[in-house]
C-alpha positions as CSV (number, residue, x, y, z in Angstrom):
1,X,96.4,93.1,133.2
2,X,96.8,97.2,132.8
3,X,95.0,98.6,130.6
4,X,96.7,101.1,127.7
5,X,94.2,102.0,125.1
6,X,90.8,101.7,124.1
7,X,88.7,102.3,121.4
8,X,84.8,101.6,122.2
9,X,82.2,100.0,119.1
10,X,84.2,98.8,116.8
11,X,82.9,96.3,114.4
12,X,83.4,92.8,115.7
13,X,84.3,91.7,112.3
14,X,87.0,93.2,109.6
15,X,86.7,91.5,106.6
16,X,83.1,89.3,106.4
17,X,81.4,90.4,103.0
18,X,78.6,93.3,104.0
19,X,76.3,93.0,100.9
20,X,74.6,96.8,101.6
21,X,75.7,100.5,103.1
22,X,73.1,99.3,105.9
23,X,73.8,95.9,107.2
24,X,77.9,97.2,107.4
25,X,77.1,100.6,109.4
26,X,74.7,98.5,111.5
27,X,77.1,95.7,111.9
28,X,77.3,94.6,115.7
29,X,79.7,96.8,117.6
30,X,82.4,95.6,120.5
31,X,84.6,97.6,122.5
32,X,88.5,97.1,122.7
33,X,90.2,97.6,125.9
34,X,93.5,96.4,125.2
35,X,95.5,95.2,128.5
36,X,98.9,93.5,128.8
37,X,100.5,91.6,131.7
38,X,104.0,93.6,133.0
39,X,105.4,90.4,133.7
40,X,105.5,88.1,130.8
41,X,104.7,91.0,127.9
42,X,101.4,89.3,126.9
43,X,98.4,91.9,125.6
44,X,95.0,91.2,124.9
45,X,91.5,92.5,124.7
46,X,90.7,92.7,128.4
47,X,86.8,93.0,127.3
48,X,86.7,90.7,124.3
49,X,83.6,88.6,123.7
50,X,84.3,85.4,121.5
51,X,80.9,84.7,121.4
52,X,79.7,87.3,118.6
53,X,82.5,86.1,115.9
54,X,80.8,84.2,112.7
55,X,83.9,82.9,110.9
56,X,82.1,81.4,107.9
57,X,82.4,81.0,104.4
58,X,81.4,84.6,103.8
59,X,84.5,85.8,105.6
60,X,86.9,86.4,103.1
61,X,90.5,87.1,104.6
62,X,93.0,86.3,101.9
63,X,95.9,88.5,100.3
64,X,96.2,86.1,97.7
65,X,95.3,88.3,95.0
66,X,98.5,90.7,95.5
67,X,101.8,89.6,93.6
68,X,103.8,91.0,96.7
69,X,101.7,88.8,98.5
70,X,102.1,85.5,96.3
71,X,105.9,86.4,96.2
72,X,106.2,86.3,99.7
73,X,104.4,83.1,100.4
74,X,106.2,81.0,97.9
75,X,109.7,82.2,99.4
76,X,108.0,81.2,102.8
77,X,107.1,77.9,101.3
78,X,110.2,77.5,99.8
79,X,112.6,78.3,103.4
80,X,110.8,76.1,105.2
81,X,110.8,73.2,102.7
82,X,114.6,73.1,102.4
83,X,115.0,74.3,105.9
84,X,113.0,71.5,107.3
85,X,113.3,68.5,104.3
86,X,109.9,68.8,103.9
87,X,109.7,66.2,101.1
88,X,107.4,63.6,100.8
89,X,105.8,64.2,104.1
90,X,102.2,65.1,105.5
91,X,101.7,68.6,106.2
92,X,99.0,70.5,108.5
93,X,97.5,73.7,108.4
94,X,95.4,75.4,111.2
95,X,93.3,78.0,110.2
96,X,94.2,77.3,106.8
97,X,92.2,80.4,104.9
98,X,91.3,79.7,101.5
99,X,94.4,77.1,101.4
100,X,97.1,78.9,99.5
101,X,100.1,78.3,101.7
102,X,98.9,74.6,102.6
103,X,98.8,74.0,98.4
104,X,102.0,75.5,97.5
105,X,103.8,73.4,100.5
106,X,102.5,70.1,98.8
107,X,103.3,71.2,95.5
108,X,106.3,72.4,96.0
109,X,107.9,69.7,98.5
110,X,105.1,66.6,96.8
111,X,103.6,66.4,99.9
112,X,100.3,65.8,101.3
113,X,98.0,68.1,103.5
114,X,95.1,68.5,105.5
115,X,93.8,72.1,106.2
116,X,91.4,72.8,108.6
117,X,88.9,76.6,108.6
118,X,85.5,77.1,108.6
119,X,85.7,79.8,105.9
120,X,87.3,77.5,103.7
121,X,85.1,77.6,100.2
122,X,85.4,74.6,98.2
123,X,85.1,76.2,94.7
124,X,88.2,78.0,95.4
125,X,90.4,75.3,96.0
126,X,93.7,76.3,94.9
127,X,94.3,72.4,94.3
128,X,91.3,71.5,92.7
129,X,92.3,68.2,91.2
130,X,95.2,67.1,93.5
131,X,94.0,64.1,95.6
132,X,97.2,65.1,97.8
133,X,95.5,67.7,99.9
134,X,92.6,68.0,101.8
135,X,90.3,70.6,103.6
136,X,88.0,70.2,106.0
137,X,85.5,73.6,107.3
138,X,85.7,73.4,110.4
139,X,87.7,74.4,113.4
140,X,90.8,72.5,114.9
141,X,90.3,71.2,117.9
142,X,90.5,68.0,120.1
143,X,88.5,66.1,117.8
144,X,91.3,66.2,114.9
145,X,93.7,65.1,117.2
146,X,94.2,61.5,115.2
147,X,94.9,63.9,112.4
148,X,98.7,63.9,112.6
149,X,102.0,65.6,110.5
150,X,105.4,65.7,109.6
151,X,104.9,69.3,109.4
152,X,102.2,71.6,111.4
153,X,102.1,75.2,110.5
154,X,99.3,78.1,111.9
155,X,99.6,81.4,109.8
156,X,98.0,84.5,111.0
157,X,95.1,82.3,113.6
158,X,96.1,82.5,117.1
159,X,96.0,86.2,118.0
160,X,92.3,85.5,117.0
161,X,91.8,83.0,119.9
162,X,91.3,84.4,123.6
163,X,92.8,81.0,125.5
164,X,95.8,81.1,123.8
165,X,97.5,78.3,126.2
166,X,94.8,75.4,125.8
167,X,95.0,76.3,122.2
168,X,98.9,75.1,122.0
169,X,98.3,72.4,124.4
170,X,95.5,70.8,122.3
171,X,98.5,71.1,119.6
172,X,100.9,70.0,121.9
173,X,98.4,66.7,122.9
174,X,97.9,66.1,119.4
175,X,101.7,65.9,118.3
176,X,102.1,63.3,121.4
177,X,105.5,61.6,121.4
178,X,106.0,62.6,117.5
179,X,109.1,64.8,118.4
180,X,110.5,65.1,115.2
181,X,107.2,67.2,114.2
182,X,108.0,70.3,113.2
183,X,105.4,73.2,114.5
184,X,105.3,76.8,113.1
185,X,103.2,79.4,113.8
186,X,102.9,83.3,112.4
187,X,101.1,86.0,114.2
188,X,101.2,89.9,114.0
189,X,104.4,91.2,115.5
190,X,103.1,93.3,118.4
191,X,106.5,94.9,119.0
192,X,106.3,96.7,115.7
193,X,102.4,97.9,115.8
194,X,103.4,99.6,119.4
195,X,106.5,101.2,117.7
196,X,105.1,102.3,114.9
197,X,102.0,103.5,116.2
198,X,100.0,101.4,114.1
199,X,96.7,101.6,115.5
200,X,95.4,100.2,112.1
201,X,96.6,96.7,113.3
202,X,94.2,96.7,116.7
203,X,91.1,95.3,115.7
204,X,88.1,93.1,117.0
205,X,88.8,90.2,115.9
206,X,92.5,90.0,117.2
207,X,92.2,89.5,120.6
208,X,95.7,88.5,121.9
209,X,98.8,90.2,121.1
210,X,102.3,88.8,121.2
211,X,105.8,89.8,120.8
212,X,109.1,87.3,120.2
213,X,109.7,86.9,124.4
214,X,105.7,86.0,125.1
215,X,105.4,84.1,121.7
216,X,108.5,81.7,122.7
217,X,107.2,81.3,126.7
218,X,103.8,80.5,125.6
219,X,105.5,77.5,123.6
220,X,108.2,76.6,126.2
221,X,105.2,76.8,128.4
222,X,103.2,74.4,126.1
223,X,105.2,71.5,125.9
224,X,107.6,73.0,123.2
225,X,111.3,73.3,122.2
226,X,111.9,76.7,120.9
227,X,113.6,76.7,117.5
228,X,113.8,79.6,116.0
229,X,112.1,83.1,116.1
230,X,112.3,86.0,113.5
231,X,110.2,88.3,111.3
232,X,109.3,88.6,108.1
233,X,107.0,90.8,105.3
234,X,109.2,94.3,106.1
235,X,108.8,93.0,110.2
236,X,104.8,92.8,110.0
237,X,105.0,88.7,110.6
238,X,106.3,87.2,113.6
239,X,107.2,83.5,113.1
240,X,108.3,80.7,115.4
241,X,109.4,77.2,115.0
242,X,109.4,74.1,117.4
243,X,109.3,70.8,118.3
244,X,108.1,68.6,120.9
245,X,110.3,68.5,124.2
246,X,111.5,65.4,125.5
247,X,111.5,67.0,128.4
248,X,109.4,68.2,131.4
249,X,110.4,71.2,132.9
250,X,109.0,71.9,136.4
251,X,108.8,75.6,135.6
252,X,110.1,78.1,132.7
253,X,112.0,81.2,133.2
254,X,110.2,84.1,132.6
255,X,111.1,86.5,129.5
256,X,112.6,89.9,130.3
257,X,109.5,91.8,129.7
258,X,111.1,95.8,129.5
259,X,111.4,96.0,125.8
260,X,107.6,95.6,125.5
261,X,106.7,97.9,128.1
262,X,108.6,100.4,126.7
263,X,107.1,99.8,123.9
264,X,104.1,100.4,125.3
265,X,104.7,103.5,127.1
266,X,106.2,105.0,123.8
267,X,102.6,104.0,122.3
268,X,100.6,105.2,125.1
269,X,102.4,108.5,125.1
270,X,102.9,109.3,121.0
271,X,99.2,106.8,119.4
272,X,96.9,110.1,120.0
273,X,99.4,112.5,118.2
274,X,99.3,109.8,115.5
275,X,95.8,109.8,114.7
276,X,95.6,113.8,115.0
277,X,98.3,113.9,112.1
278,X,96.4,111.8,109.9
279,X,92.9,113.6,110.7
280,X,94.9,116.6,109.9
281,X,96.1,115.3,106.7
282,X,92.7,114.2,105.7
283,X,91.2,117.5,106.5
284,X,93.8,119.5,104.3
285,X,92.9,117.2,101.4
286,X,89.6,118.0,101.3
287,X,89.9,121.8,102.0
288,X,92.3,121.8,99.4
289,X,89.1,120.4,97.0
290,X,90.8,116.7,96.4
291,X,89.4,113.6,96.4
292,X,91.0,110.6,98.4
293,X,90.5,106.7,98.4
294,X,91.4,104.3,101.1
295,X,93.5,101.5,99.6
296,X,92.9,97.7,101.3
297,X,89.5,97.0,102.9
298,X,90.6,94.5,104.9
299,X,91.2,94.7,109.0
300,X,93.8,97.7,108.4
301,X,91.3,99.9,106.2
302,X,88.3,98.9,108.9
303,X,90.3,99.8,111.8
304,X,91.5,103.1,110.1
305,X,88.7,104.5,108.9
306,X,87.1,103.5,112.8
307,X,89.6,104.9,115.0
308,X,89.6,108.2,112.8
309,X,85.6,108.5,112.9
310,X,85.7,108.2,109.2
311,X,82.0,107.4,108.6
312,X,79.7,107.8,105.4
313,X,78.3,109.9,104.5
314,X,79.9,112.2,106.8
315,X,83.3,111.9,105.6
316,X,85.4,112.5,102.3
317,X,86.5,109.4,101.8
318,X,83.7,107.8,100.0
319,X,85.4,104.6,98.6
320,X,87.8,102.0,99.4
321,X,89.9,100.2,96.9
322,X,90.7,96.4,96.6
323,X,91.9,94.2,93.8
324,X,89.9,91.3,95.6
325,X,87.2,91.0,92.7
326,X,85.0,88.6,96.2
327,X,84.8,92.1,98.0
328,X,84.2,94.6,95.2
329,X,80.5,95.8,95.6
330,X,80.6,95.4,99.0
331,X,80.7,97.7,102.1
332,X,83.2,98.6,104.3
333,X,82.5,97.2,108.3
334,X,81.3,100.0,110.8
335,X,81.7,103.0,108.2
336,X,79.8,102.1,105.0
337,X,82.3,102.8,102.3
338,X,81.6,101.2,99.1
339,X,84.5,98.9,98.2
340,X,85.7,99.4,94.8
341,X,88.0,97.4,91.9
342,X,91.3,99.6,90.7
343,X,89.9,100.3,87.1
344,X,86.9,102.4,88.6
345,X,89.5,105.1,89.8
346,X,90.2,105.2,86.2
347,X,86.9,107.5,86.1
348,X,86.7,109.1,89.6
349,X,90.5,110.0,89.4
350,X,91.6,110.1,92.5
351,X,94.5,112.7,94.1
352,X,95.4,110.9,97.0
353,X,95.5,106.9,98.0
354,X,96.2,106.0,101.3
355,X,97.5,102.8,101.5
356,X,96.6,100.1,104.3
357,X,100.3,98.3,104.1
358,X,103.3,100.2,103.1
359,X,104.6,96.8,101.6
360,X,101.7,97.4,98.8
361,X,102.9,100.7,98.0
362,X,105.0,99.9,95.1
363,X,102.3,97.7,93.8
364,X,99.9,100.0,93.9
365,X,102.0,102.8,92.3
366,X,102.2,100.3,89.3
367,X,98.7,99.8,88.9
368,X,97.7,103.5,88.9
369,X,100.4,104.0,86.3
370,X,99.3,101.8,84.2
371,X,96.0,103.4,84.2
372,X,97.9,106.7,83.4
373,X,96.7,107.6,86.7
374,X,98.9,110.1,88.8
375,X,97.3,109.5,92.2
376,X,99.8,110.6,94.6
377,X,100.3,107.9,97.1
378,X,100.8,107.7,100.9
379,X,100.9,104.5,103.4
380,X,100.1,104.6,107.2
């Protein structure tokens, strides 16, 4: 694998609650050398060490909290209940987070569900009280193999698991001769971060990287029929569907790997004049005496304020806002920013939020008007 960028001591986790200043700037530090293979399009962290992650219950992950988020999941839930005739059937959820898309698949469809996550917290069951879903702490693996589904869906877990391959064959084994199990998996679109420059969506914990022709071979390659492939939430989400194959092919054809490494190059060639505009931005802010917040403290607001050098207390930038109520009082990973509710910019008034996910933006132009706050605001 070639490797296109790097970024050295990042924090080796985004979004697990840091309880002081001192234990987030002194949070262990990895390095990301991101490489990708010119034949099939795959990318990953080339110097990725799975070994430091501690996905527990004090790594809190969800979106939940947003409207635009909740909207979206429903609609999800929705398409692939009618798409699929998920009624009345067992569903499965890898990597299930705090359980929201697993409970609103057996609500909506009355079926049942297991989720499986070892950050899961109990006392935020989003079914409290339904005996029709289940969640156990603790990662999938060969040992939940028995545990079987109508319907088997992974939302935003692989590109945070190095062996990709034996992690879809275990899948693959567990499914067996079940071929009318429906599998569906979402990951980061990697197409779109290279495009856009996003260089707030590389971060520790995601270690492999996919676009829609190295997504559908890994599953072809797996055992799978390719169903469908798309994106989603404004192209950040890249989905697939399968099912078991019948089959046994004694080789797959290879994807046509030149849309992603021109993607690349265009990344490689345009990412460093990217994060010189947005230190220039920052620095015109503050010599023009304004005050600006980071808004979103998860990955994309760790991996910002990283890349740019944006540590406390030697930066402008002194807070970061989230309406996650689990993560105000905390501290942002690697740079020590205080993280912050919405209603305390109603007294440190704010000129500029920069916002983590342009998708948010009209959310979070809502909830500064309604604080009769005029906070311009900008996304990356």
């Amino acid at each position: 694998m070639s490797v296109f960028y790097q970024v050295p001591r990042v924090p080796v986790h985004s979004v697990l609650l840091m309880p002081t200043r001192d234990i987030a700037v002194n949070f262990p530090k990895g390095d990301i050398a991101l490489g990708h293979c010119s034949h099939c399009g795959f990318i990953a962290n080339t110097v990725f060490d799975p070994t430091v992650h501690n996905y527990s219950a004090q790594y809190e992950e969800t979106q939940g909290f947003s409207a635009t988020f909740q909207a979206f999941h429903r609609r999800l839930a929705a398409e692939m209940i009618e798409k699929y005739d998920l009624h009345n059937k067992k569903m499965i959820e890898i990597g299930c987070g705090k359980g929201e898309f697993l409970s609103l698949l057996c609500e909506m469809g009355n079926n049942s569900g297991v989720g499986f996550d070892p950050a899961f917290v109990s006392e935020r069951n989003p079914s409290a009280g339904d005996a029709k879903v289940d969640f156990v702490a603790d990662f999938y693996g060969e040992k939940y193999a028995h545990v079987q589904g109508d319907f088997v869906c992974c939302k935003m877990t692989l590109e945070h698991i190095p062996d990709t391959a034996n992690f879809v064959q275990t899948v693959r084994r567990s499914v067996g001769d079940r071929y009318d199990t429906v599998i569906f998996f979402q990951v980061p679109d990697m197409s779109r971060v290279l495009r856009d420059l996003a260089f707030w969506d590389i971060y520790y914990e995601h270690c492999s990287y996919f676009s829609a022709e190295s997504l559908s071979l890994l599953f072809r390659e797996s055992g799978f029929d390719v169903l469908d492939v798309w994106t989603d939430y404004d192209d950040q989400y890249l989905m697939i569907t399968a099912k078991p194959s019948r089959t046994t092919e004694s080789a797959v054809e290879k994807p046509d790997s030149a849309r992603i490494n021109q993607d690349i190059q265009f990344f490689t060639e345009h990412q460093a004049a990217r994060m010189a505009s947005w230190r220039s931005k920052l620095e015109e802010t503050r010599n023009s005496g304004k005050k600006a917040v980071v808004w979103g403290s998860g990955s994309k607001g760790v991996a910002f304020l990283t890349a740019l050098n944006l540590h406390t207390p030697d930066c402008d930038i002194e807070y970061v806002v989230d309406i996650n109520p689990f993560r105000e009082g905390k501290y942002m990973a690697g740079t020590g920013q205080e993280i912050v509710s919405p209603a305390f910019l109603k007294r440190y008034k704010p000129d500029l939020a920069i916002a983590m996910n342009p998708i948010y933006q009209p959310e979070i132009k809502a909830d500064l008007e309604k604080m009769g706050l005029s906070t311009e605001v900008v996304s990356v």
